[in-house]
Structure formats: C-alpha cells, structure tokens
N, C-alpha and C positions, 0 to 999 in steps of 0.2 A: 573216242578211244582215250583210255586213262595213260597218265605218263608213263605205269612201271610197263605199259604196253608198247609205248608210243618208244620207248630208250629200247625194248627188245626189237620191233622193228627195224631202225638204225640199226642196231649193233649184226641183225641178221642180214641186211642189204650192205653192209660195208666191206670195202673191195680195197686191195694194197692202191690201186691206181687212184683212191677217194682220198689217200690223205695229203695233206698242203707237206714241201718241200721240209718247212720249219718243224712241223709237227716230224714228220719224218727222221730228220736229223737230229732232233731231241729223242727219240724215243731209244736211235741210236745211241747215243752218249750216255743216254740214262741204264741201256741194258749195261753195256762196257762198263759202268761206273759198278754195275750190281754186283757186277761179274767178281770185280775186285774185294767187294764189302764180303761177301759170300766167302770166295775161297780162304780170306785173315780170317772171319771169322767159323770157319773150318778148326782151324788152333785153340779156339778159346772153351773154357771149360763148360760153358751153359749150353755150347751148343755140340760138345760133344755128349754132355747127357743125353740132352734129343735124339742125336745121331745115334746113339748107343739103345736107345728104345727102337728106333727105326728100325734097326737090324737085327732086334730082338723079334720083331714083329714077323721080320723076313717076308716071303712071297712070292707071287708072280715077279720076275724081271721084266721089266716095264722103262725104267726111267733109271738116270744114274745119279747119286746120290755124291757130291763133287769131293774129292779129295779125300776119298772115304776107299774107294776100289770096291764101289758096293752099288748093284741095282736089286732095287725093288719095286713094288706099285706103285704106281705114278701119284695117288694120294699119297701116302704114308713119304714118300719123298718130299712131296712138295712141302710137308711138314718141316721138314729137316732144312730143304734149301732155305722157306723164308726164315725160321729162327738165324740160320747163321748169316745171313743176307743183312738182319738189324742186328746182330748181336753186336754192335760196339758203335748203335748211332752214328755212324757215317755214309747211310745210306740217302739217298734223294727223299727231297719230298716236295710240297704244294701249300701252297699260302691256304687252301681244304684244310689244313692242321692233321696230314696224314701221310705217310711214307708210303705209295704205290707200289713201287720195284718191290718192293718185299714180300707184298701179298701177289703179285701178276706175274708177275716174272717166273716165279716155282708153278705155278697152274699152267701157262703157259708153256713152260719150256718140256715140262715133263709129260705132258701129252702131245706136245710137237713131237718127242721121243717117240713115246708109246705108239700113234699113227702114223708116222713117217711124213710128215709136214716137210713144206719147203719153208725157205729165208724169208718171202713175202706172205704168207700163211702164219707163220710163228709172228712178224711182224706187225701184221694185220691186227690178229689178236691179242697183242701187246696194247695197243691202241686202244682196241674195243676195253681193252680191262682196267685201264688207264682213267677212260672218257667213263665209266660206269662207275668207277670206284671214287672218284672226284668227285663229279654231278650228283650223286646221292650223297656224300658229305656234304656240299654247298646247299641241297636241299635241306638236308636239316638245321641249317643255321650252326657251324661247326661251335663256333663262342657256347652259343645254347647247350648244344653237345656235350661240350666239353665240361662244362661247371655245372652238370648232371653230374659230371661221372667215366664217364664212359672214354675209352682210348679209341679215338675214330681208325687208325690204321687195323686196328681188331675186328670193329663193327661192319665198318663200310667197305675192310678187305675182304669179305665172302663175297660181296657182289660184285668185284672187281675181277677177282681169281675165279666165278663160275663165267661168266660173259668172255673171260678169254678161254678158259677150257670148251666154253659151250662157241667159241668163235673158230676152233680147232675143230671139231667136230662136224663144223657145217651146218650150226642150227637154221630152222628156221625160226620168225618171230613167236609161234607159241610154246615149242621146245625152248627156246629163251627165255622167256617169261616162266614158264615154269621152273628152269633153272634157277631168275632171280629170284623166285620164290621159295624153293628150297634152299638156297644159301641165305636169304635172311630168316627165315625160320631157325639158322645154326647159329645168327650173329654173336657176336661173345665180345668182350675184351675191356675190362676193368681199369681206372686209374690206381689204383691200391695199391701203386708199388716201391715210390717215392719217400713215405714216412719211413721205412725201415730198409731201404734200396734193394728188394728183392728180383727175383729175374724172370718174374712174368710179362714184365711188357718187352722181352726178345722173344717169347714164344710166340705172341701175339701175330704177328704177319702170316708165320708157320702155318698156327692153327687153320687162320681165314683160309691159307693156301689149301688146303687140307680140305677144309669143310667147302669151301667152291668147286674143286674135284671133286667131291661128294658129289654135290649137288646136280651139277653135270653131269654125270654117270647115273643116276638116278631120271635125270629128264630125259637120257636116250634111252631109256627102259621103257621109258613111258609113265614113271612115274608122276603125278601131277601133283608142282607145286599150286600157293596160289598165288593167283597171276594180278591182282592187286596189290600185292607185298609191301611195296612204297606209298600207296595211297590211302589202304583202307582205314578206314576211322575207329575200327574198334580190333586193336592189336598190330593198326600198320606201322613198319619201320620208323617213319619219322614221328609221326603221333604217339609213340611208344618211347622214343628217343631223345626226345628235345622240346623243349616247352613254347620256340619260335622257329617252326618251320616254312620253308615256301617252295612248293612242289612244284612251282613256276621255273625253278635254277635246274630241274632236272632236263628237261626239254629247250629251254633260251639257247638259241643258236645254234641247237644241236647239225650237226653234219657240216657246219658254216663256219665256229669257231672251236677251235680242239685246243681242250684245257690242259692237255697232254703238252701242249708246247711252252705253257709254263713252270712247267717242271725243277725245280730247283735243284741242282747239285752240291753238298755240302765239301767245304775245302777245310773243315773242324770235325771233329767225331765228338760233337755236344747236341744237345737240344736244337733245333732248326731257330725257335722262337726268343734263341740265346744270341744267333747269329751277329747281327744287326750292333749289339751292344758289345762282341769282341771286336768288331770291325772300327767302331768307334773306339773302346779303350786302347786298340793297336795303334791307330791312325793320331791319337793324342800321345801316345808315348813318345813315334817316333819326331812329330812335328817338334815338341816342347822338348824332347831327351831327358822323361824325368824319369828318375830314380825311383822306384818305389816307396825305399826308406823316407823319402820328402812328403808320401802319402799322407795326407790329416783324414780324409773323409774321400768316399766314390761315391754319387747318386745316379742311380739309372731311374733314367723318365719314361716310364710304358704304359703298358695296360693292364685293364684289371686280370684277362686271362694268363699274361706271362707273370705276375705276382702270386696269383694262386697256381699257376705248373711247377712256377721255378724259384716266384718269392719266399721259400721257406727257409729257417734256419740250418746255415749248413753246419754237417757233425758229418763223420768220417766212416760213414758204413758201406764203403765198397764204390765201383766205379757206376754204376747209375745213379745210384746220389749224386755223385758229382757231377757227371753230363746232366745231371738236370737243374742243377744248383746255380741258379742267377749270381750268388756268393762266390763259390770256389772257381765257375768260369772265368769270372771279370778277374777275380784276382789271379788264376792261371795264367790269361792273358798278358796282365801285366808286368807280371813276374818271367814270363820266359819269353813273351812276343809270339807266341802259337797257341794253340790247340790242337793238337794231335793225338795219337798211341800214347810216344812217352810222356804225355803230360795227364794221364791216367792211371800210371802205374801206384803200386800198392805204396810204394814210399810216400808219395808223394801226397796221401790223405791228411796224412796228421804233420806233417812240414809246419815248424814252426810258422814260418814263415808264410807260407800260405794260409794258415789259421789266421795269424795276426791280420794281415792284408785281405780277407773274405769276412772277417768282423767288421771291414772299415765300407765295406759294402751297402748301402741303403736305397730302398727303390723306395720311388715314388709316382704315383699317378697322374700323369699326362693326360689330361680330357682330350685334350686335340687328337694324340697317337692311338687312345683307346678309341675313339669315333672310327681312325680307320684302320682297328684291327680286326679281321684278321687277311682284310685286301693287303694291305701291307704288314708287312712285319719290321713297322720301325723302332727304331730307338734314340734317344740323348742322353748321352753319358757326361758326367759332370764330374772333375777329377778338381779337389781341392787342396792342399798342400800345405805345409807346418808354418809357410810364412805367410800365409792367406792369402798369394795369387788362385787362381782358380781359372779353371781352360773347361769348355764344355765344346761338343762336337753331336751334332745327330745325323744318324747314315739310316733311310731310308729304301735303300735296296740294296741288300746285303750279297757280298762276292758268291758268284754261284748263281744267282737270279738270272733272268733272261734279261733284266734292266741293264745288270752288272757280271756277264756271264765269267765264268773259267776260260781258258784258253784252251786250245788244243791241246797245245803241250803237258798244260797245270792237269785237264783231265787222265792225261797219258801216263802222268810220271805217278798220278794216285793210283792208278790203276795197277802199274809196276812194283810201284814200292807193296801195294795190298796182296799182289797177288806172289813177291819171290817167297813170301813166308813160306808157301808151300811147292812155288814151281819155280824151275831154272830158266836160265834167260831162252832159250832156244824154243820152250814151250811160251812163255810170256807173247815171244815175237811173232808165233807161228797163232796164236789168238788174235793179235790185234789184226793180223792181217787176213785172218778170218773173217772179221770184226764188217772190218773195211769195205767187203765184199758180201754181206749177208745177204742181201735182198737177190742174188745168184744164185745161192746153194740150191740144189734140188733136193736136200735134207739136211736136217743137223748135226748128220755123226759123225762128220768131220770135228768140228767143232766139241760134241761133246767126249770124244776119246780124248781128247786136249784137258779137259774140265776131269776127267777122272782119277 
C-alpha cells in the first residue's frame, strides 16, 4: 500500500473517540481562535472583495458565509471563510511552515452545514484535515518547499480541506484517495507576493478551501482522482514540489502521534517565523528599559529560510509587507512593545520613526538555528546601543507554541477583542459557551446563526 493510500485509510477509519485529550483541546482552541481571525477579518477590504464575488456567484443555500447575512454553496463559501480567516496573519499555524485553520476550518465547517453534522463529526474532521494537511507539508521537506516558491498553506491546503470535507461525508479509504487526488491535481499557491505586498497570499487558504470542497464533491460522484497523488514519480505532489522530499513523514506515527496538537497560536498578527525574534526584542526591552532612541544596530540571528520570507528590504507598500518584513516587525516591537491591529495601521508604514529603527535592523545567519529550522522556529536577537553596551537574548519557543502556550484567558480575550468588531457582547458570550460544549451539539446551527 502506497502512503497517499495508506493517509486515506486512517483518515477514513478515524472516529471522535481516536483522538488523544491534547489533540482534542487543541484543535478546540485552534477552531475558537479561527473563529475570531475570520469574523475581524470579515471588516477588511481583501476579503470583502472575495466576499463580494462569493455573492456575485450566489446559489444553492448550503453554508453560511460569516457576518455577511449570506448563504451559499458550501464551496464558493468556504472561499470566502478561509481568505477572511488569514486576512490579517493572525491566524494559527505549524513549525509545517503553514496556517491550517484557514484552509480546514472553511471545508469543514461548511459541509458540517450543508449535511447536518454533529460537534464530534465536524470535530472529527477537523483533525483529519489538520493531520493530512501537516503530514504532506512535512513530506515535502517544507524549507525545500518553500525556496521553490511555493506558499505551502495554498499547496498543502487542498488536501487538508478535501480529507475534512471527504471526513464529513463518510468517506471510505478509496473515496478518499480519490478526493486527495483531485485536490492535488487543484494544488496552487505562489510566494509572489511580498516584493510588491499584494493580496494574494489571503486568498490563498480560501482557494485550497474551495478547491478541497471541489474535490470532495467530485469523489462522491464517483469521480476518480489518482490515488497515488503524493507518491507518483512523474507529476506526484511532492516530486513536483520540492527538490528534498520524504514520503516517510507522511505515515511516521500516524494514528499514534497528532501533529494537530502542535499547533501554534499566534499572540501577533505578523509572520509565524517572525514570532520567536518579537519575543526576544520585547523580552530585551523590558529587562534593559531601553529606549529605542539609544538604538546603534538590531541583529537577528536565524536561518536561511526566514532571511529569504522576511529578510528583504523593508519600503512601505501596505500591510503584508509589513507582517512579513523581518525589518518593520523588530522595529514595531520595539517601538511600541506589541504587535497587533494597531501596529499595522496605514500611518504607521512610513513613521519616521519606524523607518529610521527597521534600517537599523540586520539579520544574520545562525548555522546552529538554521540546522533546526523549520523543527523549531528560533531566534537571537542582538540589540546594540550608541554607547557600545550590547544585550542579546535567543527565545526558542515562541508565546503560543505548545512549549510556551497562550493562557486560557490570553486565548479568550483575542478571541473577544477579534470578534466585537463585528458582534456585541451577548453574541461573543453565547459563542464561547457554545464553544465550551461543541463535542455535544447534535448539529451546528446553533452555533452558526451566532456566526451570521
């Protein structure tokens, strides 16, 4: 049996009662956290265009499209939910080098809609889309991956968002297989977007969302993908994708270990692989109490992949530049002590001030840190000053990891703050306590009249 077989068996044998406590409560936090990225970015303009084509498209009423007062096909939705899900990089993600929630979570939830699924069935499949979408990034060798080209939350979200759609549905293991074969036959999703900070990699989740629905709806047709997708040697996924792959990380520990429980929550709305080195310039500011103004030089010490994601020359062309910008993060950080919302706003691009202190920014290559990225996502930040003291700090598991988790609360009150943009407290409260209770529902639509 070949792996892209051997991952659809699991995924079609997998039962709410197979997952471990950990994985479970992560996947929890992780939906709760989507919940909040999704509805803020409901508000934002990239993802009201989406939203605005969505409704153009209309349809069958199927699936409800969040904070919009709009159902339609549970594809064409799931479009809409993952772009606004990553639209402001605060969403979760995976030392994989990819934001799950954004592509599973929309395939998921909108055909838990459209069939009338329960709390543990939607859950279920959350998992499944989670462990499928992971394990095929870890096969390809993400690093490799990634300095291809390729945006792996785009790539390796079709076969995340079809294994939950197709988990929803009841697959068996060759309806699965077929599934993951027509969702990578869709795979898509470009780094292109960074030189000139445009807004394709927010659609990116969307689409995968989209194109995994596809794929799904196609496999219970009977439509036949093929069901070597991940393995075959002339146009499979990873052979096609990555110049170091190992088809071995698809299958290791499957059903034993759930990569789904390391799931990272982000407590910044920047780059995941930026994390690590605000943690470090926060954690020196407040030890030392320095000034900015006392700034001579910053050097971050990483690897070659967050040099080329984020080591580029920052200039001021909108807010993904900036979340992706090794330069304006560190110096954001320092300058205001966070990374949030307001430290993205439009003013805030060409700030003197923050120009001057994201010029003083310099990365530099860590052999040590680059051996273990992308297992870990570390950093050493080195903060030098006018009078030539010099303070350096390296943080290794960055706030939000399962090393270094969020709190309860710290998840709660993101959640809150993301979600009053568009709901009042009464709705807020009657979610979480939804939330609370999900693996009880006998369907979602409690929950989803709340979300509309």
């Amino acid at each position: 049996m070949g792996p892209t077989m051997a991952l659809a068996e699991f995924l079609a044998k997998l039962k709410f009662e197979d997952i471990p406590s950990r994985c479970l409560e992560q996947i929890k936090v992780a939906f709760l956290d989507s919940l909040g990225c999704g509805l803020f970015g409901s508000t934002l303009e990239w993802s009201q265009k989406v939203n605005s084509l969505v409704k153009e498209m209309g349809g069958k009423e199927e699936a409800t499209l969040w904070a919009n007062d709009f159902r339609g096909p549970a594809a064409n939705v799931a479009l809409g939910l993952g772009t606004m899900i990553h639209s402001f990089d605060f969403d979760d993600y995976h030392n994989a080098k990819l934001h799950p929630g954004a592509a599973v979570l929309p395939a998921a939830l909108t055909m838990a809609e459209r069939e009338g699924s329960s709390g543990k069935d939607f859950l279920a499949s959350m998992v499944a889309g989670y462990e499928t979408m992971i394990r095929v990034s870890l096969a390809t060798g993400p690093a490799s991956s990634r300095r291809q080209g390729w945006h792996l939350t785009g790539t390796c979200g079709t076969f995340g968002a079809a294994a939950a759609a197709g988990k929803i549905l009841h697959f068996n293991s060759q309806d699965m297989a077929s599934a993951l074969g027509m969702a990578g036959t869709q795979s898509a999703g470009l780094w292109a977007f960074t030189a000139d900070g445009s807004e394709s990699k927010r659609f990116h989740p969307g689409r995968a969302a989209q194109s995994g629905v596809i794929a799904a709806l196609l496999a219970r047709s009977g439509y036949r993908g093929p069901t070597q997708i991940l393995e075959a040697k002339d146009g499979g996924f990873c052979q096609a994708t990555s110049a170091s792959f190992d088809l071995g990380r698809l299958t290791a520990g499957l059903g034993k270990k759930f990569e789904t429980a390391e799931v990272v929550l982000k407590p910044y709305s920047c780059c995941g692989s930026l994390h690590s080195t605000i943690d470090a310039t926060r954690e020196l500011a407040q030890m030392h109490r320095l000034d900015p103004k006392d700034v001579e030089r910053i050097r971050v010490h990483n690897s070659q992949v967050v040099n080329l994601q984020c080591g580029f020359e920052y200039k001021p062309l909108g807010p993904l530049q900036a979340q992706m910008s090794l330069q304006y993060c560190t110096a954001i950080s320092l300058l205001d002590g966070q990374v949030l919302v307001d430290q993205f706003e439009e003013r805030r691009f060409c700030d003197p001030r923050v120009l001057d202190l994201a010029r003083r920014v310099e990365f530099v290559l860590d052999p040590e840190i680059d051996a273990i990225y992308p297992e870990r996502f570390a950093s050493k930040v080195e903060i030098v000053l006018k009078d030539g003291q010099s303070f350096w700090r390296r943080v290794d598991y960055p706030k939000g990891s399962p090393e270094n988790p969020m709190t309860t609360d710290e998840i709660e009150d993101k959640f809150k703050a993301l979600a009053r943009t568009v709901k009042d407290q009464d709705t807020i409260l009657s979610i979480l306590k939804l939330y609370q209770s999900l693996e009880e529902l006998k369907d979602l639509s409690p929950l989803i009249a709340l979300l509309r």
